[in-house]
N, C-alpha and C positions, 0 to 999 in steps of 0.2 A: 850273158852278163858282160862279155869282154866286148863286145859290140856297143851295148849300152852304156860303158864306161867312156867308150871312147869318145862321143862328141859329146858329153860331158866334161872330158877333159879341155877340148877344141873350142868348145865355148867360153871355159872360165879363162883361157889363154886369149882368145878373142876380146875376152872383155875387160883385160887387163893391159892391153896392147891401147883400146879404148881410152880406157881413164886417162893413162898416161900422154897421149895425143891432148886430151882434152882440157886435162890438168894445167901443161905449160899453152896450150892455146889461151886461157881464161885466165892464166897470169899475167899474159902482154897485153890480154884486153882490159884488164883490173889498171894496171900501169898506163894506157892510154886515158880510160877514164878519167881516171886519178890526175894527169896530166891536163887534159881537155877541163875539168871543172878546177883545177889550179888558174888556168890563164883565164876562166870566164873570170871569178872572183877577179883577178887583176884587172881583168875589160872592166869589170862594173862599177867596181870601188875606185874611184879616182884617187891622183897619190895627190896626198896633203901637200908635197915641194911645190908642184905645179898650180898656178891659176885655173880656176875652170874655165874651159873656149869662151863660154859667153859673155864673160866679164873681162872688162880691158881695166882693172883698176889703176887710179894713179901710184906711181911708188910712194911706200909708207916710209915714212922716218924713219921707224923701229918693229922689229916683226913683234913686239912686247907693247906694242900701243891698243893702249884697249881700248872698247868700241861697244856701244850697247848690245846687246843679245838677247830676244830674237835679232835680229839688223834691222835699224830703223832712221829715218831720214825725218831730220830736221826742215819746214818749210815755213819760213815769215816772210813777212812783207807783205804788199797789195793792198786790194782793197778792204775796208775793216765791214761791206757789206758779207753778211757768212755767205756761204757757198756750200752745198750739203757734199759728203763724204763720196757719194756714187759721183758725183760732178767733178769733184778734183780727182778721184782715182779716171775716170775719163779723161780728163786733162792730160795726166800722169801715166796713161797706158804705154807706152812707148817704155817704162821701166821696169813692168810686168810687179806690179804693189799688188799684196796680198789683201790692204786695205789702208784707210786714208782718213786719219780722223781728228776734226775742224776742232780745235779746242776752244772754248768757251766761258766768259766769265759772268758775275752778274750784272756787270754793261752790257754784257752782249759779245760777239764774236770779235776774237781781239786779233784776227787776220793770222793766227798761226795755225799750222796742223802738225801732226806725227804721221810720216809716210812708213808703212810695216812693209817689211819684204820677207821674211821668213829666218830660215836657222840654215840652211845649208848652203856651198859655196856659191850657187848660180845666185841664190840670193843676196850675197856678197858682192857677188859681180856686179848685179842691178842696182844694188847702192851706191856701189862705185863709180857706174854710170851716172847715175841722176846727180851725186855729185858733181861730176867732170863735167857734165851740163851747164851746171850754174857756175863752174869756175874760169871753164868757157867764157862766157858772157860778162865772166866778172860779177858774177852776182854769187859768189860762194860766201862760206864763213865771213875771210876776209874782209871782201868788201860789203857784208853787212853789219861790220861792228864800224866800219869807217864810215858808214852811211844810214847807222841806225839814227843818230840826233837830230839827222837832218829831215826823216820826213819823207824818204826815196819812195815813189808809187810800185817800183817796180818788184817782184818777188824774189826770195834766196833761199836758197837750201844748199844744205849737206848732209855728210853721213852723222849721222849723233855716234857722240866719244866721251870718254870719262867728264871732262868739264860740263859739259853739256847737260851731262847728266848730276853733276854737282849744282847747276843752274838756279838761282831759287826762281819760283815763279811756276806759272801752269806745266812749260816744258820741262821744266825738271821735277815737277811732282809724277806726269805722267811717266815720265823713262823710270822714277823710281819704283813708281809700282807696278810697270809692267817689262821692266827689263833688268839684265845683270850686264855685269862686265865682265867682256872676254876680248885678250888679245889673238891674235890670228897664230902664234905659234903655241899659246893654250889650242883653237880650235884643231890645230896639223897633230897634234899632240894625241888629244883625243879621239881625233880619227885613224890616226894612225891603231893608236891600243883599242878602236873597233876593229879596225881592220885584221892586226894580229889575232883578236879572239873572234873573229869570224872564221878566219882560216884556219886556227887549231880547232872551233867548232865540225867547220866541213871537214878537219884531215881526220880530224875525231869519226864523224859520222862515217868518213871514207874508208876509216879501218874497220868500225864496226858490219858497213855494208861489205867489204869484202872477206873477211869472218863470216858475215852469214851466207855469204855465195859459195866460199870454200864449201861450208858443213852440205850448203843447197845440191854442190858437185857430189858430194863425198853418197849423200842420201841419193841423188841422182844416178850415182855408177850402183850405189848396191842393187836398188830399186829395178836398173835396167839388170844386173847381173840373175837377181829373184825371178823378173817378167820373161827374160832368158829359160832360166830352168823351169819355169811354168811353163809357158810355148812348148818345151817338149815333151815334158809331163803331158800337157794337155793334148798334144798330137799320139802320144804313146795311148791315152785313154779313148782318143777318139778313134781310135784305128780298132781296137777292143771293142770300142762300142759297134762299128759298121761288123766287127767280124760274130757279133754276137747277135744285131740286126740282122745278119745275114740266117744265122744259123735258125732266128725265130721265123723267120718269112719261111725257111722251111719246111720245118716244125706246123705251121698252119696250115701253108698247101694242102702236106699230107693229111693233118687232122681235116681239113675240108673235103679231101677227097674221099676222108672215108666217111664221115658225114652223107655225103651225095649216095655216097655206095650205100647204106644204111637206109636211107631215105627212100633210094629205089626199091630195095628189097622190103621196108614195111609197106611201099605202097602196090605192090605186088600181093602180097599178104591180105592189107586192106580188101582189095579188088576180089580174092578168091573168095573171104570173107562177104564182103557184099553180094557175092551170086549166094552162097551159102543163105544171107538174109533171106534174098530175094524170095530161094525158094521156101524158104520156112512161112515167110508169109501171107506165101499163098496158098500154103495149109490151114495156116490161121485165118485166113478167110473162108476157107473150106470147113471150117470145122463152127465159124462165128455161124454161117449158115443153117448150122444145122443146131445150134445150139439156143439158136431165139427162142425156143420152145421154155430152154431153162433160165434166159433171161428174164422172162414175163413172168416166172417162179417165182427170181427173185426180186422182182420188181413187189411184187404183192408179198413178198414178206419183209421186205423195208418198207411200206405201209402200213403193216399190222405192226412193227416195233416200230414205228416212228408215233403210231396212235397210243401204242402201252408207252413208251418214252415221256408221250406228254401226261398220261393220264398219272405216270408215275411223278414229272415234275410237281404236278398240281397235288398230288397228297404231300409231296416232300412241302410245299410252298404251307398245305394246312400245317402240317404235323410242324411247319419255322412258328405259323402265327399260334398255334396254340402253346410251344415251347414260350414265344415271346411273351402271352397272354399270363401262363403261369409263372415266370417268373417278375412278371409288374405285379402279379396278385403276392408273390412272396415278398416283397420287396416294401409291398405296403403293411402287409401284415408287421415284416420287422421293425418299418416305424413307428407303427400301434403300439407294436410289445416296447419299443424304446421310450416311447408316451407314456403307455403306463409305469414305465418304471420309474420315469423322471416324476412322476405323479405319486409315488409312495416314499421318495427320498422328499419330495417336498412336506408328504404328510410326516413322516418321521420328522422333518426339521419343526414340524408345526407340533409335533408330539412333545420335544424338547422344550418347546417357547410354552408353552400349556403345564409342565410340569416344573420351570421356573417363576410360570405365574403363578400359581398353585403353593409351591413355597413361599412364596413373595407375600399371598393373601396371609397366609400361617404367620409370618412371624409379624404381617402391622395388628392379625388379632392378639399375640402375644402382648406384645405392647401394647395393644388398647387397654387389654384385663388386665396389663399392671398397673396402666395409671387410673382407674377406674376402682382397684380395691388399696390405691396407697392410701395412707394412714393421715389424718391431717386438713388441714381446711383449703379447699381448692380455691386456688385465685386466678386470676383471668390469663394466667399466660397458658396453664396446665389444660383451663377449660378451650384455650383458641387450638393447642397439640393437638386434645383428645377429636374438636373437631374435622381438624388437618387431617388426621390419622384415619377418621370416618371416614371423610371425600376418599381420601384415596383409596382406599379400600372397598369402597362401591366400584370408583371407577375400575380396580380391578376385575369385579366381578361381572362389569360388564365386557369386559375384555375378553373374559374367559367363557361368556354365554355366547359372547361372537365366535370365538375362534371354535367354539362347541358344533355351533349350526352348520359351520364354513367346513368343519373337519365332516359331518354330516353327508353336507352335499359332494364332496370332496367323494369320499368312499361309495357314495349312489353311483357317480358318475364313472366310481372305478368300477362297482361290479358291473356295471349296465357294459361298460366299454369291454371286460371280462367274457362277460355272453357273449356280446356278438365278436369277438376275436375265436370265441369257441365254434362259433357257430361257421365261419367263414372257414373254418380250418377243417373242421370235418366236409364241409362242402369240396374245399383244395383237394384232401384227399382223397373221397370219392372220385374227384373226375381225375383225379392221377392215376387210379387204379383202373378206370375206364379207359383208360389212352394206354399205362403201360400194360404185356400182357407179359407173367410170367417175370425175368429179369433182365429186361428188355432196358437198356440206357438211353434217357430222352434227352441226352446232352447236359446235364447239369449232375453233380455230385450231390449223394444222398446220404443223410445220416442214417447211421446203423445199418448198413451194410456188412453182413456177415463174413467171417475168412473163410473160405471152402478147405483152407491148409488145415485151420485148428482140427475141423469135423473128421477129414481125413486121419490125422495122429492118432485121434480116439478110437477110431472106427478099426483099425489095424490093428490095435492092443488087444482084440476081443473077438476078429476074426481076419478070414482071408484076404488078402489082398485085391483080387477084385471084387470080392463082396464091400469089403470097406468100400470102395470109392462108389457104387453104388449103391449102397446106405450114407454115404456122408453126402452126398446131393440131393437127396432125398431131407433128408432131417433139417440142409441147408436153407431149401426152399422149402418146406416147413415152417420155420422158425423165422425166415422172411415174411411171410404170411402173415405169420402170427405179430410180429412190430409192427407194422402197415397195419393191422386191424385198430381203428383207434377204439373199439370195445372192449380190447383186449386189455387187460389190470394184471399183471404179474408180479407188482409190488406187494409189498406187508409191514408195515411200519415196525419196529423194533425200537426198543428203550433201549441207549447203552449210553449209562453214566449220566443219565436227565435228558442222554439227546435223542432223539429224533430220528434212524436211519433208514433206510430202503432196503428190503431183503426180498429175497426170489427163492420159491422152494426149490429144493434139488431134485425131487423126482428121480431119483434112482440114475439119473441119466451121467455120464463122464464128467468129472468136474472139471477137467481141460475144457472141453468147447461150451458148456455151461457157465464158466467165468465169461469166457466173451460172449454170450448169450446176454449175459447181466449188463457186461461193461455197456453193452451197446444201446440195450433198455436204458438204464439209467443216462447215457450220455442223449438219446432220445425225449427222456420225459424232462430233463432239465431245458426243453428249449422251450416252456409251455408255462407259462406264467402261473406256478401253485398247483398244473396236473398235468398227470404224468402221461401222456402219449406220445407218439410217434409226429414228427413232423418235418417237411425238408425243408433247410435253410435257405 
């Protein structure tokens, strides 16, 4: 630990020795900057006291003499044919005119123009020239107010200035609407107070940039101080990492080595293993030699089961189509018996409509024989009733002769459809009983089906235990027999209360497996439209 403290310490001392180096280095370069964009500012903003080089203006009266602005030059004289703007600014290039525009009246071009030079001092200057030009030559203001009556060919110009601009006429409409008045120490004025707010601008901007430089150092020493203690961090982990790579490369050698060692010895193993094959298998060909005898054995008896195999699929394939067979014969049957039953809910409703008809005749004869024996002399409206009451009543009667016939053939059609559902059913049975042998399941659930449990209960109350279950399979398939038999009638009709019910003698036999003896009859003869046998659904 006192190891690892130590250039921990040597670092943060290093990196403090740093800052401070760096700290006052980037202060005297803050202050150089700072000094360096002071004197550009100076180079670039020209001082208002001073002319600009390029202008040699004449001296002014008054630095309060004011003068149009943008700066623009007055030119009359010449000739009164116009001459278009790009042509006099050609003319005029030698003053550097920003533009040059011919003014115009509705005679026609009245040989005056407005020469534009701009808003800043060189532009000032260029005015001042073009003035100095024609003052030169004598062709300025002056001598064109001395020489305006006369008619002079020659051209004048000067700088435009307040009167100028008072002027009535096209040149003083133009200066008005496209210039102001300013005197030259308004303009020093105003550049000056840009000037001032440009440099507290920049000295603005100047403290702000060296504020964010400071904080830029300040992030900068911590940042290097952080990258500092990482670097050793990171050299102290990676010195771990190689001492731990080291330790794994050896760690696998060895696991490698014992691998090979391992490898060699199962393939040794292998190898003893293989002769050991070897020679077993050439017992096993010593022994296949003599065993062809038993081969050919059972060669011929996977023939004989491959022959029962099929002869057995082929009964399974009968014994599918005759299952299939019997139940489309049940299936049709069910529809029949669902036929006729729709067929007796209709005769019933026809039963109904027959004994509403039937009351219906009854009471138009009641009413015929009253009006027939009333008292008094019958007049035409009683005799057209009595006849009303006739028709209708015929036509009744033929209603109820129709629905007589209909219900007639109606009921033919049920017993006949009756028979033969009887007759199909015992045929079902038969070849059920020819196919099943004993209680053989042909794949489909059968009603009345006996419990072997009930027969056994009984069978045990009366004797021994294997004798019961020996008598109770017995009596089981018995009494199977006997439901399957459709000759068989075990019912007896009984009155109870006006009705109707189904009874089975008891025959001395256990009333426990004897109730289900009954349940099972009865739940058999109920699938038989009016009689009672056996039948599978």
């Amino acid at each position: 630990m006192a190891s690892g403290e130590a250039p921990d310490g040597r670092i943060r001392e290093a990196g403090g020795s740093r800052r401070s180096d760096r700290s006052s280095s980037d202060t005297l370069r803050r202050r150089h900057a700072a000094g360096a964009v002071t004197k550009r500012v100076k180079d670039e903003v020209p001082d208002p006291s001073e002319p600009p080089p390029a202008a040699a203006p004449r001296p002014v009266q008054s630095r309060e003499e004011q003068f149009v602005w943008p700066w623009m030059g007055v030119r009359r004289g010449g000739r009164q044919i116009g001459e278009s703007g790009n042509r006099l600014k050609e003319r005029l290039a030698a003053f550097c005119p920003h533009k040059v525009v011919p003014l115009w009246s509705h005679r026609g071009h009245t040989g005056n123009a407005i020469v534009e030079f701009g808003k800043d001092y060189a532009s000032l200057g260029h005015a001042f020239s073009f003035e100095n030009h024609f003052e030169a030559q004598g062709h300025g203001k002056r001598g064109w107010e001395a020489s305006r009556y006369r008619g002079a060919p020659e051209m004048f110009g000067w700088v435009a200035r307040a009167d100028d601009r008072r002027t009535p006429g096209l040149v003083g409409e133009y200066l008005q609407r496209n210039g102001d008045l300013k005197s030259v120490a308004e303009l020093e004025s105003e550049g000056t107070r840009k000037t001032d707010k440009l440099v507290a601008n920049l000295a603005g901007q100047i403290e702000v940039k060296a504020k964010h430089a400071q904080e830029l150092e300040s992030k900068y020493s911590e940042r290097t101080t952080s990258m500092d203690n990482v670097m050793e961090v990171k050299e102290l982990i990676l010195q771990r990492y190689n001492h731990e790579i080291h330790k794994m490369q050896q760690l696998a050698r060895r696991h490698s080595q014992r691998i090979i060692d391992e490898n060699q010895k199962v393939r040794s193993e292998l190898d003893s293993k293989m002769q050991v094959l070897e020679f077993k298998s050439k017992q096993v060909d010593e022994l296949a030699v003599r065993s062809e005898s038993d081969i050919r054995n059972l060669e011929k008896e996977k023939e004989k089961n491959m022959i029962k195999e099929k002869f057995l699929k082929m009964a399974t394939l009968e014994q599918q189509k005759a299952d299939e067979n019997v139940l489309r014969l049940v299936e049709k049957h069910k529809r029949e018996k669902e036929a006729a039953v729709d067929e007796i809910i209709k005769l019933e409703q026809k039963l109904d409509a027959r004994q509403k008809l039937e009351l219906k005749i009854r009471q138009l004869q009641g009413k015929l024989n009253v009006m027939k024996h009333m008292p008094g002399e019958e007049d035409f409206e009683s005799k057209r009733k009595i006849d009303q009451l006739s028709e209708e009543l015929q036509e009744k009667y033929d209603e109820i002769n129709e629905m007589e016939s209909l219900h007639g053939a109606l009921l033919m059609k049920e017993r006949m459809s009756n028979d033969e559902l009887q007759d199909a059913r015992k045929k079902l049975i038969d070849g059920l009983l020819d196919i099943t042998t004993g209680r053989a399941n042909i794949g489909i659930k059968r009603m009345g089906d006996l419990d072997l449990k009930s027969f056994t209960i009984a069978c045990k109350r009366k004797m021994a235990k294997e004798d019961a279950e020996v008598t109770a399979s017995i009596l089981c398939s018995k009494w199977e027999d006997e439901i399957r038999n459709p000759e068989w009638h075990p019912f007896k009709v009984v009155m109870d209360g006006g009705k109707a019910k189904g009874g089975m003698p008891n025959n001395g036999y256990a009333p426990f497996w004897i109730g289900a003896v009954r349940r099972k009859s009865q739940k058999m003869g109920k699938s038989a439209a009016g009689v009672n046998h056996g039948i599978f659904p």
